[in-house]
Z-matrix of the N, CA and C atoms (Angstrom, degrees):
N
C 1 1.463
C 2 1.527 1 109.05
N 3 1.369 2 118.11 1 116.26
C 4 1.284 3 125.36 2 -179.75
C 5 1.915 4 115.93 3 -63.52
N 6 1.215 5 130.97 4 127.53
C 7 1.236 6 113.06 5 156.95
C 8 1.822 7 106.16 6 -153.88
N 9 1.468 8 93.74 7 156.70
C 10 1.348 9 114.37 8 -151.86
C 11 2.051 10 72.86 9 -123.33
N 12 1.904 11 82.60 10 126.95
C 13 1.779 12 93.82 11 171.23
C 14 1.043 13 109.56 12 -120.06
N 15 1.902 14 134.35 13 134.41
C 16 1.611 15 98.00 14 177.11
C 17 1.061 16 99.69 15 -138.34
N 18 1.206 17 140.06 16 146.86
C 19 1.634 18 153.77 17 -160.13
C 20 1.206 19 132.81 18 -137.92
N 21 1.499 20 139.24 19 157.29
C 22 1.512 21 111.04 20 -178.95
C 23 1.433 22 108.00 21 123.10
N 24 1.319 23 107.10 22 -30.29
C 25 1.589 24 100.96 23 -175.89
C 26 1.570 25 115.96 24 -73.88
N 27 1.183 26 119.83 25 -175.70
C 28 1.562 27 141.82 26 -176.42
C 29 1.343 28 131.76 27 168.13
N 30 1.475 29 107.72 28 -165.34
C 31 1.071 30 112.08 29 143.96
C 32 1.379 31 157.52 30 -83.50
N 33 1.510 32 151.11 31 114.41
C 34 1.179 33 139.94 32 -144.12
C 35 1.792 34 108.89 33 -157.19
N 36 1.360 35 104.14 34 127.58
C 37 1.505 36 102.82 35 167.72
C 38 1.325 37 109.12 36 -50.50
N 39 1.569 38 88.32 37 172.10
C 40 1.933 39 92.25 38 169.12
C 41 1.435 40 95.07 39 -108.51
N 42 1.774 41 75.40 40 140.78
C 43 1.389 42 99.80 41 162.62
C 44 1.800 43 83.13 42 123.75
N 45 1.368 44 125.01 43 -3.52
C 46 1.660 45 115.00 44 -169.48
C 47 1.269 46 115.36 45 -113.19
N 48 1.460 47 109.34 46 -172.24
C 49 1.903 48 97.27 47 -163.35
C 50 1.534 49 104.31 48 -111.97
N 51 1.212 50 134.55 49 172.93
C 52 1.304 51 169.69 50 113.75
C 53 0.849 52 155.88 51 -54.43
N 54 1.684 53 143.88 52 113.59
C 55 1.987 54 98.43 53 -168.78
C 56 2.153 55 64.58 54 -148.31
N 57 1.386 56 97.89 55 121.54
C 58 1.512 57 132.06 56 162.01
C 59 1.705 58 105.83 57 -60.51
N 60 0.839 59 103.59 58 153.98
C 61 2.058 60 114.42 59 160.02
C 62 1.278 61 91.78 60 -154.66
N 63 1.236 62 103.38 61 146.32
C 64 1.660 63 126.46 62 157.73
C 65 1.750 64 98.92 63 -126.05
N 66 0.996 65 122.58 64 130.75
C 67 1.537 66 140.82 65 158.46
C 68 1.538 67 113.78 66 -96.63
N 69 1.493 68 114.39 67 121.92
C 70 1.767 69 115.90 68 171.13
C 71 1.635 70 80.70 69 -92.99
N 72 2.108 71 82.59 70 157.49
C 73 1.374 72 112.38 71 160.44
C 74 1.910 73 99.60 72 -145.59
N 75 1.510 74 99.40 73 138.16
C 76 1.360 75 100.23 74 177.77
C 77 1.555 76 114.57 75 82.82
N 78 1.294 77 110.45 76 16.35
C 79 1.106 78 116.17 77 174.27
C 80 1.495 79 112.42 78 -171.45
N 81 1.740 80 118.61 79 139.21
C 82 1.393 81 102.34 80 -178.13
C 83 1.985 82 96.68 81 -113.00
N 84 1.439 83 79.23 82 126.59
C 85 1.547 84 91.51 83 173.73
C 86 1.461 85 123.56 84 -73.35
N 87 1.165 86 119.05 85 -4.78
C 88 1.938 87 123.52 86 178.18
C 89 1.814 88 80.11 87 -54.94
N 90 1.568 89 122.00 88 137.29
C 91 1.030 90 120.83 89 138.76
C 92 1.780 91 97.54 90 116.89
N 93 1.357 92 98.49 91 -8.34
C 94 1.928 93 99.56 92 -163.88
C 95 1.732 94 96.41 93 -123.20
N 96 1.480 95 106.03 94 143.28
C 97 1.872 96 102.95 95 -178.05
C 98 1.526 97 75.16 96 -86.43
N 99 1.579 98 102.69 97 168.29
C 100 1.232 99 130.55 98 -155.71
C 101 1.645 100 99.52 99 -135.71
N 102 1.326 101 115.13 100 158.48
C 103 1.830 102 81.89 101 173.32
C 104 2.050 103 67.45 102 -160.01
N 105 1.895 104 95.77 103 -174.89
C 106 1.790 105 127.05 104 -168.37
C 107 1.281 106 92.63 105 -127.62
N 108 0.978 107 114.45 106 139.15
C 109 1.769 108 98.81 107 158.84
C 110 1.840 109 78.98 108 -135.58
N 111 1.102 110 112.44 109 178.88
C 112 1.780 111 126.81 110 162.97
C 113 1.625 112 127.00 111 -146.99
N 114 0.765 113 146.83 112 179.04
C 115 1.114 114 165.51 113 -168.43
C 116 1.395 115 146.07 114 175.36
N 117 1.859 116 94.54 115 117.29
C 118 1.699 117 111.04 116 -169.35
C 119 1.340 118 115.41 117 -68.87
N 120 1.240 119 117.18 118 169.42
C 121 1.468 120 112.97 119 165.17
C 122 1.794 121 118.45 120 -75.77
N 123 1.018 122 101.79 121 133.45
C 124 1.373 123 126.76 122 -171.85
C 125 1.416 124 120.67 123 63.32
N 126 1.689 125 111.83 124 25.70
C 127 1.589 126 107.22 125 -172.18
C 128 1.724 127 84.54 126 -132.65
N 129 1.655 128 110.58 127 171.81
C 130 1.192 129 111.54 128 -174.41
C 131 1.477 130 118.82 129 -84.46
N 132 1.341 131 132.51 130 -166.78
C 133 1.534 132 150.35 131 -167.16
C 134 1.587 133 83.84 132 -82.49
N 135 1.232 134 125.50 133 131.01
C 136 1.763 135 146.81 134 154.03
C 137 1.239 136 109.70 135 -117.96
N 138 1.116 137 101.75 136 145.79
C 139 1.927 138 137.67 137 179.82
C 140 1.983 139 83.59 138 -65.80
N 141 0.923 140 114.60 139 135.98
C 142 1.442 141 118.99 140 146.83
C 143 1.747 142 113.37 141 -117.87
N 144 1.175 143 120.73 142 -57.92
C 145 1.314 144 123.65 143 171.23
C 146 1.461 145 130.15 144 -158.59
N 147 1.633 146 114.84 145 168.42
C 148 1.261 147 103.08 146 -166.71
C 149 2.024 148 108.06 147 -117.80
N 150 0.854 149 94.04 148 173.08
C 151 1.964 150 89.13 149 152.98
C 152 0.936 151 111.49 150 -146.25
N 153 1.239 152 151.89 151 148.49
C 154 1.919 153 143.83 152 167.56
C 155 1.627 154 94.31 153 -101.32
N 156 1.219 155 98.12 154 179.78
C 157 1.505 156 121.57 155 -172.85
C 158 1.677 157 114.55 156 -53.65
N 159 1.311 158 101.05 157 -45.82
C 160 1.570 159 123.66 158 -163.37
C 161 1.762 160 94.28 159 -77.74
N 162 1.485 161 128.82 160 -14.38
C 163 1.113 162 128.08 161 -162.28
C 164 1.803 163 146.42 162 68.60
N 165 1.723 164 77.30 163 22.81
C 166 1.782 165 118.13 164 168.95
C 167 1.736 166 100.09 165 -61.83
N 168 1.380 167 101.18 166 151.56
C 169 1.764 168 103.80 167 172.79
C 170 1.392 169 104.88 168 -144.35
N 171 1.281 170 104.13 169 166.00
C 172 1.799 171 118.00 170 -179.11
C 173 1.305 172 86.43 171 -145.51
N 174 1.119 173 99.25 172 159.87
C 175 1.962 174 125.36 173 170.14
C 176 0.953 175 124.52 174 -118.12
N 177 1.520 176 158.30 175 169.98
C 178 1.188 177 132.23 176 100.34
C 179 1.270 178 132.04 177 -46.21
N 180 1.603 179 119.72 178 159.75
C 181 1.158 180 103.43 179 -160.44
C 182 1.822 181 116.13 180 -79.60
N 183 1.555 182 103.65 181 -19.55
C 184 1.266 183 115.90 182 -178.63
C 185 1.708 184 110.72 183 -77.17
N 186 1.353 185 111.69 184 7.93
C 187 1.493 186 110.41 185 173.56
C 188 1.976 187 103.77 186 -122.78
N 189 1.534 188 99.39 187 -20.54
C 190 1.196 189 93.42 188 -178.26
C 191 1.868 190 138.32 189 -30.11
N 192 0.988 191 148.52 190 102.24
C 193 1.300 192 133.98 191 166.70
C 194 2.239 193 94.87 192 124.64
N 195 1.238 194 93.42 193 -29.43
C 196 1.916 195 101.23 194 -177.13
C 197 1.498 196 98.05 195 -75.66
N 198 1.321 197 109.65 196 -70.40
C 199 1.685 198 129.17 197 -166.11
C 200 1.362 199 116.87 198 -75.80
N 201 1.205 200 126.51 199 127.15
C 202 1.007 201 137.04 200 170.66
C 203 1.921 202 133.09 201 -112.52
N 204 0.805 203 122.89 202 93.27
C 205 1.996 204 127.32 203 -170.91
C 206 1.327 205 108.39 204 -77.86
N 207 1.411 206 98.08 205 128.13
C 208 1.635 207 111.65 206 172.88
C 209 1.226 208 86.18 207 -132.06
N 210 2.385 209 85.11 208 172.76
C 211 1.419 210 101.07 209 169.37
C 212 1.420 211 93.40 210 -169.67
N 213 1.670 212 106.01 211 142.79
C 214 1.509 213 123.42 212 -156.52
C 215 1.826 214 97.43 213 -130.16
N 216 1.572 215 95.32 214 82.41
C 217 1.606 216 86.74 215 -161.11
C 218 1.511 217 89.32 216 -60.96
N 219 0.990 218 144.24 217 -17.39
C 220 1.962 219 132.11 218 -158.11
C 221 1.835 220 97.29 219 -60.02
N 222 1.384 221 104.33 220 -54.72
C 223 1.471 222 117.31 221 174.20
C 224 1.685 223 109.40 222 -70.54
N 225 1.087 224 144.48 223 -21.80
C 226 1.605 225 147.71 224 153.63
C 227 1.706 226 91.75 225 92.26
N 228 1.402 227 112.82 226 42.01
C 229 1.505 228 117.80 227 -153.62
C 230 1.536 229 95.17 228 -125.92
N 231 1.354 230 130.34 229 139.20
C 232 1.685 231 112.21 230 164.16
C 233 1.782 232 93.58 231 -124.45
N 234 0.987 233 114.03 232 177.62
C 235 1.980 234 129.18 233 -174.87
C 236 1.417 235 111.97 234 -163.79
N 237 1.351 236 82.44 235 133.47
C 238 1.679 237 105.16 236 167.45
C 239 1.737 238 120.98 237 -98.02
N 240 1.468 239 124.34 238 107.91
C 241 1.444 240 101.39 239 165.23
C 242 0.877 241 101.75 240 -94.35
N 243 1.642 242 103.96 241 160.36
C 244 1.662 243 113.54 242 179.81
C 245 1.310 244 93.18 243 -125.67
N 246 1.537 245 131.58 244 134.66
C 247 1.364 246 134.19 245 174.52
C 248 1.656 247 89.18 246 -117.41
N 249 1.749 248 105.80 247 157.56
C 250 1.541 249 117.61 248 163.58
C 251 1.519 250 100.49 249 56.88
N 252 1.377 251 103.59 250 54.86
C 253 1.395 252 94.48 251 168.83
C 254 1.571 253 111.74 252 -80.25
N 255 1.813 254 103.32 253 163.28
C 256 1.244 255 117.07 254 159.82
C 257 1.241 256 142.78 255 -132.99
N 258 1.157 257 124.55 256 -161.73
C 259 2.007 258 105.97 257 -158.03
C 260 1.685 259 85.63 258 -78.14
N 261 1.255 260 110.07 259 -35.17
C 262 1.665 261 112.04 260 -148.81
C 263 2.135 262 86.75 261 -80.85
N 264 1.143 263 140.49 262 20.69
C 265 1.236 264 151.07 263 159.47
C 266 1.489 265 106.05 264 -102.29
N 267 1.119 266 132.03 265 7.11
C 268 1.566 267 124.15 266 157.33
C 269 1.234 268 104.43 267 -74.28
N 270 1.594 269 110.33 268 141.99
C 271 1.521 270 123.68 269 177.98
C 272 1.768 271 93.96 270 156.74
N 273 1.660 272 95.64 271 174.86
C 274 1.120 273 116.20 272 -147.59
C 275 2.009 274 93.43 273 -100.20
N 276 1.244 275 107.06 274 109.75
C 277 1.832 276 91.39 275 -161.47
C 278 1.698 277 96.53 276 -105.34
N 279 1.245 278 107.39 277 137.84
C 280 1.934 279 140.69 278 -171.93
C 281 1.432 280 119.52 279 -104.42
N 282 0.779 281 142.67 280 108.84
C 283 1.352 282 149.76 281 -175.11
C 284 1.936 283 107.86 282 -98.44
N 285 0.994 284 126.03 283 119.63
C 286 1.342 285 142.56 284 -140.25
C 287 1.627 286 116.95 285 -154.52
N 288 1.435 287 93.16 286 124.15
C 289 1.684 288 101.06 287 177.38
C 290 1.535 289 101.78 288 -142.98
N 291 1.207 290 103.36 289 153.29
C 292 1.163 291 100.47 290 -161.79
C 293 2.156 292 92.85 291 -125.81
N 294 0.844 293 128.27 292 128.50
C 295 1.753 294 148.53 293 -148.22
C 296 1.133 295 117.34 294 -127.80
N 297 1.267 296 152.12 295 169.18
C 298 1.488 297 139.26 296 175.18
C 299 1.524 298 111.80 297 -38.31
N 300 0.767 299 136.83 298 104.49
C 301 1.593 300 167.71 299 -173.65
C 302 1.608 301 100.92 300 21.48
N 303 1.208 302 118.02 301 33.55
C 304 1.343 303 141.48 302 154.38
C 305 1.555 304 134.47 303 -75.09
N 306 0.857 305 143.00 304 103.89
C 307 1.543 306 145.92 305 158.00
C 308 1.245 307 135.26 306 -62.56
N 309 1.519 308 128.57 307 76.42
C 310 1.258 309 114.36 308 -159.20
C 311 1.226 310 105.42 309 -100.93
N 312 1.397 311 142.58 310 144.94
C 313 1.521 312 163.06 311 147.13
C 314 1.665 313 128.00 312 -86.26
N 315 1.281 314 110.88 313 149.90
C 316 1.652 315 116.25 314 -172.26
C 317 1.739 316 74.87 315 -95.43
N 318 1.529 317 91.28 316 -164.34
C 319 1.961 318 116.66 317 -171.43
C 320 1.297 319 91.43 318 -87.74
N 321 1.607 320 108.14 319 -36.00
C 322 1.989 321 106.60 320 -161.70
C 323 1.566 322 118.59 321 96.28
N 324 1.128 323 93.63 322 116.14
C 325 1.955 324 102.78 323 -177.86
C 326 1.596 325 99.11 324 -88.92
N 327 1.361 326 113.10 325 134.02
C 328 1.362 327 108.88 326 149.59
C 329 1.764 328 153.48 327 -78.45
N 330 1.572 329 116.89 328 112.96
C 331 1.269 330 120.82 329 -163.76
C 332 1.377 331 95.43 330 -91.04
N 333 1.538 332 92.51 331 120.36
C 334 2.099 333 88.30 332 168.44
C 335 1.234 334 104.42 333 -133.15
N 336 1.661 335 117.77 334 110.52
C 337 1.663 336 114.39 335 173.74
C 338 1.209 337 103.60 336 -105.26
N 339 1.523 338 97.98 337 130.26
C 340 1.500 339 114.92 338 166.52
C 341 1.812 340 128.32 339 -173.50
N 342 0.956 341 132.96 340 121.32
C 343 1.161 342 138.92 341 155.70
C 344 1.530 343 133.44 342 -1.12
């Protein structure tokens, strides 16, 4: 049984940091892109970022240059830091792989920036 755990979130002024984990179980991720998506209240599921196997990355552009994606296959673990956060970065963040024509999802940590 595959599951994706991810932890780390809170609360944080803006302008402060973050650092996400997602942990697989039931599956070894060496070899699989990995991706974030998140979600605000009352707006839909967004792409935040990806990693591929080789340890290539994409962003969105509204995280570009803040966020940063790793992944430590030894630990079967991947992470997001988020530097310079902002209010408009609150949302509900998902850690996501996608497997033989499968979609798998974490529960979702909560990011809440604010003052």
């Amino acid at each position: 049984q595959v599951q994706l755990v991810e932890s780390g979130g809170g609360l944080v002024q803006p302008g402060g940091s973050l650092r996400l984990s997602c942990a697989a179980s039931g599956i070894i991720i060496s070899g699989k892109t990995m991706n974030w998506y998140r979600q605000a209240p009352g707006k839909q599921r967004e792409w935040v970022a990806t990693i591929t196997s080789g340890g290539f990355t994409n962003y969105a552009d509204s995280v570009k240059g803040r966020f940063t994606f790793s992944r430590d296959n030894a630990e079967n673990t991947v992470y997001l830091q988020m530097n310079s956060l902002k209010p408009e970065d609150t949302a509900v963040y998902y850690c996501n792989l996608f497997y033989r024509t499968t979609n798998y999802w974490g529960q979702g940590t909560q990011v809440t920036v604010s003052s």
